[in-house]
C-alpha positions in Angstrom: -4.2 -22.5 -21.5 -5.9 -25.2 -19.6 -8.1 -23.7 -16.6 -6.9 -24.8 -13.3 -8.9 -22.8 -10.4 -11.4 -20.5 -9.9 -10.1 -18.1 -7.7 -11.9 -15.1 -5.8 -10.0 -12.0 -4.8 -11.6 -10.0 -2.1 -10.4 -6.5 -1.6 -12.1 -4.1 0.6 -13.0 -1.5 -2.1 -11.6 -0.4 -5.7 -12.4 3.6 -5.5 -8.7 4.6 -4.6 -5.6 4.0 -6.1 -3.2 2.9 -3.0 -0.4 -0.1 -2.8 -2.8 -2.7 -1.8 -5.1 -1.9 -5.1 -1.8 -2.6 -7.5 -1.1 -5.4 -5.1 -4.8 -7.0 -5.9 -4.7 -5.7 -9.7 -0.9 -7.4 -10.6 -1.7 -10.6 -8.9 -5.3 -11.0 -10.5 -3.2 -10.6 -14.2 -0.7 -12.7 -13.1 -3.6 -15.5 -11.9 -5.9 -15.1 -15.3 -2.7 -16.5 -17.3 -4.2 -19.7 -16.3 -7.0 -19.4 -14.2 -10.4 -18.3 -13.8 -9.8 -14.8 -11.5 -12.7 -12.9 -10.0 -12.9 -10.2 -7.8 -14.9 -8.8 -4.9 -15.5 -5.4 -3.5 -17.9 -3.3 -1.7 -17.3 0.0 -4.0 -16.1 0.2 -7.4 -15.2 3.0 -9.5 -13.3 2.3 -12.4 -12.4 6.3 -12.9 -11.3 6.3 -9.5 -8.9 3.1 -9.3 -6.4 1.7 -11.8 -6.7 1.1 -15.0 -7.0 -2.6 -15.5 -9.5 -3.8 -13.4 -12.2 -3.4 -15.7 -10.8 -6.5 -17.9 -12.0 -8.7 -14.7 -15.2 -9.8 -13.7 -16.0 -7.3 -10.6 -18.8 -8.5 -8.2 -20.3 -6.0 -6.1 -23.3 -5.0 -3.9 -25.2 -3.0 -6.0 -26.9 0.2 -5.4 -30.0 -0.8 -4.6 -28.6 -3.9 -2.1 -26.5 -0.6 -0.3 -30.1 0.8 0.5 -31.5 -2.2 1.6 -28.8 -3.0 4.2 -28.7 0.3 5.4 -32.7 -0.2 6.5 -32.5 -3.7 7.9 -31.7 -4.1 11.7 -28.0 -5.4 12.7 -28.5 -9.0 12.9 -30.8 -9.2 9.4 -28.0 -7.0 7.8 -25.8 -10.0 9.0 -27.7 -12.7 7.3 -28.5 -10.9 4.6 -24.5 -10.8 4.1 -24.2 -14.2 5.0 -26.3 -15.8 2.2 -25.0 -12.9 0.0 -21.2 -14.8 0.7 -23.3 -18.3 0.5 -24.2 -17.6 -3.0 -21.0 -15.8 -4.0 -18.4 -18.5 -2.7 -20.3 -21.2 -4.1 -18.3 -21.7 -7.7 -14.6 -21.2 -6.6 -11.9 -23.1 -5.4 -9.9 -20.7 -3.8 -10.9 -17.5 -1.8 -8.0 -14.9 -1.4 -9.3 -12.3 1.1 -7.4 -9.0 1.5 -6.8 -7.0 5.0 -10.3 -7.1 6.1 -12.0 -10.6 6.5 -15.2 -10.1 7.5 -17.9 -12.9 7.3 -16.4 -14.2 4.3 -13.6 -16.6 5.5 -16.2 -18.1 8.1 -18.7 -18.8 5.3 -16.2 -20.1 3.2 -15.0 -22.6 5.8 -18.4 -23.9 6.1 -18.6 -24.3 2.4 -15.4 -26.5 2.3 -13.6 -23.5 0.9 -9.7 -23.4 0.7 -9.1 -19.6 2.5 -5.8 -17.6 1.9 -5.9 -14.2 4.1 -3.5 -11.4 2.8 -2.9 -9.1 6.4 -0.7 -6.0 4.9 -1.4 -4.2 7.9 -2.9 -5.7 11.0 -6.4 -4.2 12.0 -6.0 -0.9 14.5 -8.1 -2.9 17.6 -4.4 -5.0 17.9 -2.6 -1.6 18.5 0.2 -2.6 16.1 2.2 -0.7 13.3 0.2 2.9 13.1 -1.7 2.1 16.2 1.1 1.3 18.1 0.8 3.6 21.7 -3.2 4.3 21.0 -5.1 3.6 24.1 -6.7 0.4 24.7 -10.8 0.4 25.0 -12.9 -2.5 25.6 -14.1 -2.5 22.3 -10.8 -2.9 20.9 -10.5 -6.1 23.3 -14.1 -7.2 22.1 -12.6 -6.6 18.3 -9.5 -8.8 19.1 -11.2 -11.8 20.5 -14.1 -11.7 17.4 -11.1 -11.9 15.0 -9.2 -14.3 16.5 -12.4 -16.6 16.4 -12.5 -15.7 12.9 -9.4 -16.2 11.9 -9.6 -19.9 12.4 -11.3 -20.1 9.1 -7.8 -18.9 7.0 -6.1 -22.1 5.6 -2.9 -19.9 5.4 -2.3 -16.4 6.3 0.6 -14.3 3.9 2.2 -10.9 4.7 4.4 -8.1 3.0 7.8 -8.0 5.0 9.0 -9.8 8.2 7.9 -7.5 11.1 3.9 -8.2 10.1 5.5 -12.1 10.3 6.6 -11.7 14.1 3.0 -9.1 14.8 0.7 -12.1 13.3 2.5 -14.8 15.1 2.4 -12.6 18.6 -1.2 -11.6 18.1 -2.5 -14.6 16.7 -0.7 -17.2 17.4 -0.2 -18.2 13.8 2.2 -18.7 11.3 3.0 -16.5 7.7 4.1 -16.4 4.3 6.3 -13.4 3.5 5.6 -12.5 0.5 7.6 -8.9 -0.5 5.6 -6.5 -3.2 6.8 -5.9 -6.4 7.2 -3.1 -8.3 6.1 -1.7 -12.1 9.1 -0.6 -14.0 7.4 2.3 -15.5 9.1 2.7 -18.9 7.6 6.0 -19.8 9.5 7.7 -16.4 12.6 9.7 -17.5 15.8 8.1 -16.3 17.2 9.9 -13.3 21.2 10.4 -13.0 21.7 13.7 -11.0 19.6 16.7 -9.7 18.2 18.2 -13.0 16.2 21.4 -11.4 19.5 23.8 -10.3 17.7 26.7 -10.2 15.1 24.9 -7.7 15.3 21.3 -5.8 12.1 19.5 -6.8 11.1 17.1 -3.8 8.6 14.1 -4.3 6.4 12.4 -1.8 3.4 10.4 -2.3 1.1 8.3 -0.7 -3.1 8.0 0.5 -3.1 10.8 3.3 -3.1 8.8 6.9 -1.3 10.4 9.9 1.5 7.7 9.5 2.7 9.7 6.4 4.2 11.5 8.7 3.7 14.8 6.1 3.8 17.4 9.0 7.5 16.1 9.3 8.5 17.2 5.3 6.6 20.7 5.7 9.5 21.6 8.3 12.1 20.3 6.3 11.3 22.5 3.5 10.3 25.3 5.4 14.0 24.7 7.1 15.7 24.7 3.0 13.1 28.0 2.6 14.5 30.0 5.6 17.8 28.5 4.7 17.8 30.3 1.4 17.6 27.0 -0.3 15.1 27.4 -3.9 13.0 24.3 -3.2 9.7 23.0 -4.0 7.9 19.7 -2.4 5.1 17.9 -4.2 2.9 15.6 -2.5 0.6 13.1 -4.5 -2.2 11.0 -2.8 -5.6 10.6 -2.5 -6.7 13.2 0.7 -10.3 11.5 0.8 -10.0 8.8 3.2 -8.4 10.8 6.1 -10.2 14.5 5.3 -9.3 15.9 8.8 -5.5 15.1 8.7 -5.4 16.0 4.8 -7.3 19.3 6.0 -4.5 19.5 9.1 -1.8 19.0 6.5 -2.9 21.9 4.3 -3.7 24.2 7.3 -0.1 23.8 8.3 1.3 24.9 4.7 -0.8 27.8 5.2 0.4 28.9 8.7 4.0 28.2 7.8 3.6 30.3 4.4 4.9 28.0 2.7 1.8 27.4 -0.7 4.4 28.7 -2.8 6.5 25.8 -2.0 4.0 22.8 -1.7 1.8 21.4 -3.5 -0.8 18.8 -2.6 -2.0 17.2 -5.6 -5.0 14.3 -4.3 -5.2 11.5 -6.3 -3.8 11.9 -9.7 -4.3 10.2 -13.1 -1.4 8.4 -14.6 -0.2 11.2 -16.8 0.4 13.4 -14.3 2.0 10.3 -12.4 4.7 10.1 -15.0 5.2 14.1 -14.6 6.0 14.2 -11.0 8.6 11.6 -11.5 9.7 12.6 -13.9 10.3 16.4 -12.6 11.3 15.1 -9.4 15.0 14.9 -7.9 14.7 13.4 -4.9 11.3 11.0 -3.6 11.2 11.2 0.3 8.8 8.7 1.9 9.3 9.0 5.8 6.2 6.9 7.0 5.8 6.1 10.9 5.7 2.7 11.0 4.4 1.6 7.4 4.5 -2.0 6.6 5.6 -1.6 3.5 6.5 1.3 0.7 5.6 0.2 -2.6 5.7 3.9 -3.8 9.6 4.1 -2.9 10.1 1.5 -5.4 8.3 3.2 -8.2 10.5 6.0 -7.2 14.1 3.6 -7.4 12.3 2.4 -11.0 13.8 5.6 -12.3 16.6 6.3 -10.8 15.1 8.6 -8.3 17.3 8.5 -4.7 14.8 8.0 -1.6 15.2 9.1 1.8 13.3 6.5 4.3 12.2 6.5 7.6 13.5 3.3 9.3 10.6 2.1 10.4 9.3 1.2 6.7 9.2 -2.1 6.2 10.8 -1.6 2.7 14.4 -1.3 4.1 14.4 -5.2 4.2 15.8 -4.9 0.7 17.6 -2.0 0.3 21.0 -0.5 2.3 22.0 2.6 3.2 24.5 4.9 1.6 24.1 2.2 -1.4 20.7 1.7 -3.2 18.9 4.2 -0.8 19.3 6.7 2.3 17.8 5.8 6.2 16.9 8.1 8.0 14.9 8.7 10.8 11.5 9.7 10.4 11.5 12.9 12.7 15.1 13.9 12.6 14.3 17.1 10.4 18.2 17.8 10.6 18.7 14.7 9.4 16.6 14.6 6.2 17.6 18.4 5.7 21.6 17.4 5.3 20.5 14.3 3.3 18.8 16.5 0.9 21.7 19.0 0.9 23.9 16.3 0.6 22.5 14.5 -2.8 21.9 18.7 -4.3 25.8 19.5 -4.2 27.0 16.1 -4.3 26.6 14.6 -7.9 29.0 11.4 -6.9 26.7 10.7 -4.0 23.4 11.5 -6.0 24.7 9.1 -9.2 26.0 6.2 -6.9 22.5 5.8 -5.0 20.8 6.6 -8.2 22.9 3.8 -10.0 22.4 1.2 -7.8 18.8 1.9 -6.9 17.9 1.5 -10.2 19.6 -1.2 -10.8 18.3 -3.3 -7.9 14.8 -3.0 -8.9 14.8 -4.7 -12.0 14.8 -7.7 -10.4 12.0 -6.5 -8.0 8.9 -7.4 -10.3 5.5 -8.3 -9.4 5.6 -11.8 -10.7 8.9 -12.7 -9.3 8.6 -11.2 -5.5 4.6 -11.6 -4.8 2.3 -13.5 -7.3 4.1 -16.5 -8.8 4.5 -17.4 -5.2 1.3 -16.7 -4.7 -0.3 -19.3 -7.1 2.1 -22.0 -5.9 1.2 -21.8 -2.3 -3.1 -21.7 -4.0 -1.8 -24.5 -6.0 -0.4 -26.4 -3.3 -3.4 -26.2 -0.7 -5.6 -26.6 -3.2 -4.1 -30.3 -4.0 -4.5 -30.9 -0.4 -8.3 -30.7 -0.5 
């Protein structure tokens, strides 16, 4: 293959496996066909992450550079970082820069750099998606008007689903790509027809612990199936690192409710135990608060699992209700119980969503929905240097 652009991928760190890692990790494969792909982060830890990553050439700050930043006042930190960018930009064409921009897009304006800014979620300070409702500071204000200066320096800006469309155009005044996620069709996961545990409903969430997860809301609904006489059990897979005091709320709640015979929160988990709680799984509920996208409900639909959604996911752009997957909203416990009920008893209901939710998906990959699309808008700004 004949080398067409170097291309850096900036991603805020590689220690956690979350939808925005598979997001960076599908689109650098996809880019290496036929490009030169590197990538940029402030941590990596190979055991921690995805498998894959380590094929790639990973620039980082070192441990010794971590020390050094740590002792040098604010505004030497900041030039240190600046020349580190100088340096780093220097040899590539393109600079793809995901969620958190930084210094970089500034420095690689002013180094003649094509910039393409991935926002998946818009920063908290814009008290959008997750922050909607938070209280406004003047430090959030301060925040908004430093990114808006910097955002000047993004040749193009592209975004998971619609609504983060509309929040970038009404927050910053500037146009965006939608670009939808893909989705791994996980051959290894055991096809899913109808509920397979009749002694006891197996229930499947998963996702990094954040408050949006709305978790609190799925601890009622089974402790309503417990008290209902309903044999149920809920798994719950996710790192619970990045948000210790609502992972440590979470727990605290199973506890008071009695309820650690009937949940279990497994952290981050390697992919063999991924493949397990699919595969034991009957139902995957994902009832996020506002989530911009959902790339773990399409995992799920990858086997034939049914998923209940919250309607404010940003997922339901491509999927209908009653047909490939069931709405619901997000703190209706009555709802979700009935749904859940519903898909146990039912085996038409459970084998027509099942059906047509794995059906839809194969034509949700990575390279068809996100990264070939990807490459053609790089492509196309990069011949209008």
């Amino acid at each position: 293959n004949v080398l067409k652009m170097k291309i850096l991928v900036s991603v805020n760190e590689l220690n956690v496996r979350g939808g925005t890692h598979k997001q960076v990790l599908r689109l650098c494969e996809y880019l290496s066909k036929e490009n030169e792909v590197t990538i940029y982060t402030t941590i990596y830890d190979k055991e921690k992450t995805y498998p894959g990553f380590d094929k790639f050439k990973i620039i980082t700050f070192t441990e010794e550079e971590k020390k050094k930043l740590k002792l040098l006042k604010k505004v030497r930190n900041k030039l240190h970082k600046i020349k580190f960018y100088q340096k780093l930009v220097e040899e590539f064409d393109i600079i793809n820069i995901h969620d958190d921009i930084g210094m970089m897009a500034f420095v690689a304006k002013k180094k003649n750099k094509k910039v393409v800014f991935q926002i998946n979620d818009m920063p908290k300070f814009f008290l959008q998606g997750v922050a909607t409702g938070q209280k406004d500071t003047i430090k959030n204000r301060l925040k908004r008007f430093k990114f808006r200066k910097t955002i000047q320096y993004v040749d193009e800006i592209t975004v998971n689903v619609s609504k983060n469309r509309e929040v970038v155009k009404k927050c910053l005044n500037r146009e965006a790509h939608v670009f939808y996620c893909g989705v791994d069709v996980n051959k290894q996961l055991t096809r899913h027809v109808k509920v397979h545990n009749n002694q006891t409903i197996h229930l499947f969430s998963s996702g990094v612990f954040f408050p949006y997860r709305n978790y609190e809301t799925l601890v009622k609904v089974v402790n309503k199936l417990v008290k209902n006489g309903i044999s149920v059990h809920l798994d719950i897979m996710g790192s619970v690192d990045l948000d210790k005091e609502y992972a440590t709320s979470i727990k605290k709640m199973v506890r008071d409710m009695k309820l650690e015979n009937y949940i279990t929160i497994w952290g981050q988990v390697d992919e063999e135990k991924y493949i397990e709680l699919h595969d034991n799984a009957d139902i995957f509920l994902f009832i996020n608060i506002n989530q911009s996208w959902g790339l773990a409900v399409f995992e799920a639909m990858s086997c034939g699992l049914p998923v209940i959604i919250s309607e404010s996911v940003g997922a339901i752009e491509l999927l209908k209700d009653k047909e490939n997957a069931i709405i619901v909203d997000p703190e209706n416990v009555e709802e979700i119980y009935n749904e859940i009920i519903k898909l146990k008893e039912d085996e038409n209901y459970y084998a027509t969503i099942s059906n047509y939710a794995y059906a839809i998906v194969k034509k949700f990959t990575w390279d068809n929905l996100y990264s070939s699309k990807m490459l053609a808008l790089f492509e196309k700004i990069e011949k209008e240097k």
